[in-house]
C-alpha positions in Angstrom: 0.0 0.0 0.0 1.4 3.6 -1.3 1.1 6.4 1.4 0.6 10.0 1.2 3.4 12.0 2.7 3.6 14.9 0.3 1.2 17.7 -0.3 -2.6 18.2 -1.0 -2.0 18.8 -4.1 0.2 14.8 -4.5 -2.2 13.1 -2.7 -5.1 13.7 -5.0 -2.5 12.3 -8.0 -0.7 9.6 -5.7 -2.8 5.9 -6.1 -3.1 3.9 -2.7 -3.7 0.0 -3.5 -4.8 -2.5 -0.8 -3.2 -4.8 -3.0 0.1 -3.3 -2.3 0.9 -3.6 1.6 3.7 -2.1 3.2 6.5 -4.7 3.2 8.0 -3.4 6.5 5.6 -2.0 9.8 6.7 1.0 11.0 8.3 1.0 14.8 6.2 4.0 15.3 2.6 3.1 16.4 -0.2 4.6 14.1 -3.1 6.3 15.5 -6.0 6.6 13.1 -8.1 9.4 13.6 -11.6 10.6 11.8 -11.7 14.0 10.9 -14.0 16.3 9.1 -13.6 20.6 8.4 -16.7 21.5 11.0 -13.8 19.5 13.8 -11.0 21.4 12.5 -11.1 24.1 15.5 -11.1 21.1 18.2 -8.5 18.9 16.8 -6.4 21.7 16.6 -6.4 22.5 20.2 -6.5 18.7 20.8 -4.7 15.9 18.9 -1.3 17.7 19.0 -1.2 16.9 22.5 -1.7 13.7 22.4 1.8 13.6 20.5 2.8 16.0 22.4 2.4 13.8 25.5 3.2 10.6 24.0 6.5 8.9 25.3 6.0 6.3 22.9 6.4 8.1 19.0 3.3 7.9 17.4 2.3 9.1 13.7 -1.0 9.7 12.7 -3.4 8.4 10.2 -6.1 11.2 9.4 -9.2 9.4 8.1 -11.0 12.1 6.1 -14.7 11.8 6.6 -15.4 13.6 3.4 -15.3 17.1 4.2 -11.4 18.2 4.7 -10.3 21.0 2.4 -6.8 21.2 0.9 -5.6 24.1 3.5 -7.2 21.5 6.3 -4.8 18.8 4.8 -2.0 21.4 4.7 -2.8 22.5 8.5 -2.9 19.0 9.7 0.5 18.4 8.1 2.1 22.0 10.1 0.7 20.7 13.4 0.7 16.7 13.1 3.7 13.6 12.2 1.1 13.0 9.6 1.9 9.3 8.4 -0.7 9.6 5.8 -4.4 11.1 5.2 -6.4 9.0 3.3 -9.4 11.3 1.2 -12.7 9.9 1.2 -12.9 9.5 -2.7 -9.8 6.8 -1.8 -11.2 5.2 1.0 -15.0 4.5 -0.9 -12.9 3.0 -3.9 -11.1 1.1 -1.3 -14.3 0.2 0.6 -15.5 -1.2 -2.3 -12.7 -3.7 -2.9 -12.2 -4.7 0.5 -16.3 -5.0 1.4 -17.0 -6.4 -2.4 -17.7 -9.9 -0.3 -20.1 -8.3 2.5 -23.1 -6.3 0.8 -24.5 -4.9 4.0 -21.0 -3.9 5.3 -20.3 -2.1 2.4 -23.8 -0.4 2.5 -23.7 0.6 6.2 -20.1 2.2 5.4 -21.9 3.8 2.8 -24.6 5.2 4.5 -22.9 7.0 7.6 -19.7 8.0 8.7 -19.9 5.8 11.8 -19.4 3.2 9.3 -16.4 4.2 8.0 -14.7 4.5 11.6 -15.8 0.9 11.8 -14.2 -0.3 9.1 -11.5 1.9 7.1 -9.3 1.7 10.3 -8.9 -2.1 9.5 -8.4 -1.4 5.5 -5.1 0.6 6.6 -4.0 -1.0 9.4 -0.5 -2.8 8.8 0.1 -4.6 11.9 -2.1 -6.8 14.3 -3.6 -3.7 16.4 -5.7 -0.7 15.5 -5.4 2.4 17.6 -7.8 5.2 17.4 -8.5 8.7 18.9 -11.1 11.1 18.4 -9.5 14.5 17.8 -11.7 16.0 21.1 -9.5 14.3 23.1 -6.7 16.5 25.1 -4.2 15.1 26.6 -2.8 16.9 29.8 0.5 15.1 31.3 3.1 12.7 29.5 2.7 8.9 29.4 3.5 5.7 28.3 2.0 2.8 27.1 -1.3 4.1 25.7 -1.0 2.0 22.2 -0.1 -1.2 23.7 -2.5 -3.9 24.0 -2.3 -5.4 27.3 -2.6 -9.1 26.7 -3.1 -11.4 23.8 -5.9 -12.6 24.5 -7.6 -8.8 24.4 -9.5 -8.5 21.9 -9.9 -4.3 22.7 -9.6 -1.3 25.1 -12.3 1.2 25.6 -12.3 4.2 27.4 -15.3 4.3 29.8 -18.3 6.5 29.2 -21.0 7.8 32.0 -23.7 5.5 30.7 -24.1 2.3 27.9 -24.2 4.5 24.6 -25.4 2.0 22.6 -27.7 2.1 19.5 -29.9 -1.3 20.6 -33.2 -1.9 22.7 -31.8 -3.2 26.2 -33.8 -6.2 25.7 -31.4 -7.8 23.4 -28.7 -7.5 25.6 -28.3 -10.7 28.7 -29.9 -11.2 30.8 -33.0 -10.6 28.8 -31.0 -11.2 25.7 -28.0 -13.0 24.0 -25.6 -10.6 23.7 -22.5 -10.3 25.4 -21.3 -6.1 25.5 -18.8 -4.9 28.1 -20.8 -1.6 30.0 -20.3 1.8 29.3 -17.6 1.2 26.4 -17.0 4.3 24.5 -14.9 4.4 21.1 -13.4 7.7 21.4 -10.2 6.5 22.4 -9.9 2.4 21.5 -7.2 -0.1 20.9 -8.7 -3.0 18.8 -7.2 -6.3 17.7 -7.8 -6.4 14.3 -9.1 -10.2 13.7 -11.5 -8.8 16.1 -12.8 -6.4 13.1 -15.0 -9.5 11.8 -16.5 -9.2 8.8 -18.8 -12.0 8.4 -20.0 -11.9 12.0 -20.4 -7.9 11.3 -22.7 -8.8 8.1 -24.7 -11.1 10.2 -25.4 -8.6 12.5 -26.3 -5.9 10.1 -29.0 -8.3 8.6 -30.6 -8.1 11.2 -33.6 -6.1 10.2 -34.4 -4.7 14.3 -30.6 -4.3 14.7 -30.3 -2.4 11.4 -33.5 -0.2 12.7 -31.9 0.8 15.8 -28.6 1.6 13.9 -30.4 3.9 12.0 -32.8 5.6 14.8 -29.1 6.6 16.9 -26.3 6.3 14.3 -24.1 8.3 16.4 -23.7 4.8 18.8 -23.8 2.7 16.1 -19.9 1.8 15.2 -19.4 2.0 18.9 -22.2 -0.9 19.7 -20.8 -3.0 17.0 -17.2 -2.6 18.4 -18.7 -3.4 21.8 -20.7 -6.8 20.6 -17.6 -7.7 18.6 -15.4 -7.6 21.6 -17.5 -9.0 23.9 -17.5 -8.5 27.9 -14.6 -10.9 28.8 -12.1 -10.2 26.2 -12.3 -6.6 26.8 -11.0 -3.7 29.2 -11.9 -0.3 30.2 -8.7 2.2 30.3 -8.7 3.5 33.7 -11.1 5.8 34.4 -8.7 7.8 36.4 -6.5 8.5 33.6 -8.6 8.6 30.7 -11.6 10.7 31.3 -15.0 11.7 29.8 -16.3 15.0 30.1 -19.5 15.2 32.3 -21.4 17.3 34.7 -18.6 18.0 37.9 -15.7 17.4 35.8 -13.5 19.3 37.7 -13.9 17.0 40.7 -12.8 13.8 38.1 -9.7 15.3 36.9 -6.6 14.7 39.2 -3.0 14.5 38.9 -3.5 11.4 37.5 -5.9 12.1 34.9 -3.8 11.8 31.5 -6.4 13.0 29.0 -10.4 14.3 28.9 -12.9 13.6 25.9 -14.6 16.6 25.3 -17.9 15.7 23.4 -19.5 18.1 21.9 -22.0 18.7 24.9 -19.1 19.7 27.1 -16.7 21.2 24.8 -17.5 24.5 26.2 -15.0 23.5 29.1 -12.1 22.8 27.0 -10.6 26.4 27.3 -10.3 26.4 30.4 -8.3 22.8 30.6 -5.7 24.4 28.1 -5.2 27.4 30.1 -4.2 24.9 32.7 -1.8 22.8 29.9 1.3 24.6 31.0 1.8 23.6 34.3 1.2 19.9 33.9 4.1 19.5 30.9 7.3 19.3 33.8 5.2 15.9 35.4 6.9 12.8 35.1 5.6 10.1 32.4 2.8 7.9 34.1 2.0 4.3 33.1 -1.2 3.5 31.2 -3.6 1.1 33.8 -6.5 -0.6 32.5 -9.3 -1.9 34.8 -11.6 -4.8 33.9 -14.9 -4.6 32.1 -18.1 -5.5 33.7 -20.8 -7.2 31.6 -23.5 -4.8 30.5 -27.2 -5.3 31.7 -30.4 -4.8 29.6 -32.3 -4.4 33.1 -29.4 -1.5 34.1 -29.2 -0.4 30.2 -33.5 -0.5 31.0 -33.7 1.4 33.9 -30.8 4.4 32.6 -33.2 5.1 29.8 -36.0 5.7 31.9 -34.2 8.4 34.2 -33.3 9.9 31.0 -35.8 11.0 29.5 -37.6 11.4 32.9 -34.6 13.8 33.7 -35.2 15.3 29.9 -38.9 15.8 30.7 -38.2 17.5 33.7 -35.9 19.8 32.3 -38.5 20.9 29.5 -40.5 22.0 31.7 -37.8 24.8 33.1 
């Protein structure tokens, strides 16, 4: 596989072949990373740090999601070890050789961009793990270890979210269904074995007509449900929660010493000013190890009983 390293203007002339993989994998780890123009302002402020912080050399692999300009691409290159950004004309041509096999994978990639953070990270992946981070991530002291899988027999690494964001009707999930999910898995920050990336299992799932329907009714969760069934609850571990933290209501209280990097979704990006402001005088702090903690299985009666005091909380809060 050919990879971009010049300027805008060569990577629109410069063919990349899945039939043409690297011969060598880089010692550097790759970090794949979604990006659109509308992100532009946060990733700015955010992915540098996470190379920034990084005692282990990373390069990055910018997955455009369809939207990037060429002075975004030029940008990304001032501010990023950019190991290649992949245009979204590219990836759909590439989708459609790699996918040619699984109809309905192909036409969920097609359909959102969710899809395409499920699979293009595996198209252009050259060794046996995928790391990804969202670029609303900011990373706040240095450390090690981040892109290492813990064990082999991990099949991925979530960060942990608040509640089970996940695009499925509870009653699917055990005990009142069959499937397996670890709780509270979110994909922002992930570290995936790539056999775990299955695509016949991920065609099954995706003909499954209710499955499909929830997909579409909350695509936002949808890549990250699909990571979460794929990896299952015993082959899977939360980062821990101390060091890797998502933004939420008394944030401020979450974020120690220890805390190595916040997610800032969109609903609490407001707050990331104030955490840069703060950037400088947690740069001198020595490198801290990357723990991970172990997953608990996730519970349609919990997953239940969470969507009830949301949208009671939601009702109350219309009426303010």
């Amino acid at each position: 596989m050919m990879v971009w390293r010049t300027n805008y203007a060569r990577l629109l002339q410069t063919p990349m072949s899945l039939s043409n993989p690297p011969q060598t994998v880089s010692p550097v780890k790759l970090v794949h990373s979604m990006i659109g123009h509308s992100t532009m302002g946060v990733t700015r402020k955010c992915l540098p740090t996470l190379v920034r912080y990084s005692r282990d050399p990373v390069q990055i692999i910018i997955h455009d999601d369809g939207s990037l300009t060429p002075d975004d691409c030029v940008q990304l290159r001032d501010i990023l070890p950019i190991h290649s950004i992949i245009l979204r004309e590219q990836s759909n041509a590439d989708a459609t050789a790699f996918l040619r096999n699984h109809p309905k994978c192909l036409s969920f990639r097609q359909t959102t961009v969710f899809g395409m953070k499920l699979f293009d990270p595996s198209f252009y992946e050259p060794s046996n793990t995928i790391a990804y981070c969202d670029s609303d991530i900011f990373f706040m002291r240095p450390f090690t270890g981040l892109f290492t899988m813990p064990s082999p027999d991990i099949r991925a690494v979530f960060m942990k979210d608040v509640w089970d964001g996940y695009a499925l009707s509870p009653q699917r999930v055990k005990p009142l269904g069959k499937l397996d999910m670890p709780r509270c898995s979110n994909a922002g920050l992930m570290l995936v074995a790539k056999h775990c990336v299955d695509l016949d299992r991920i065609e099954a799932l995706l003909s499954d007509a209710t499955l499909v329907h929830d997909f579409a009714q909350t695509p936002l969760w949808s890549e990250q449900t699909t990571y979460a069934i794929l990896a299952g609850s015993t082959q899977s571990l939360n980062f821990d929660e101390q060091q890797i933290v998502m933004a939420q209501d008394g944030l401020e209280a979450l974020v120690s010493e220890e805390c190595v990097g916040i997610h800032f979704v969109s609903t609490y990006r407001n707050l990331l000013d104030s955490y840069i402001e703060k950037d400088a005088a947690r740069r001198e702090l020595p490198p801290v190890a990357i723990r991970h903690d172990k997953t608990v299985p996730a519970s349609g009666v919990r997953m239940f009983a969470e969507k009830a005091q949301r949208a009671i909380a939601r009702r109350f809060a219309s009426r303010k």
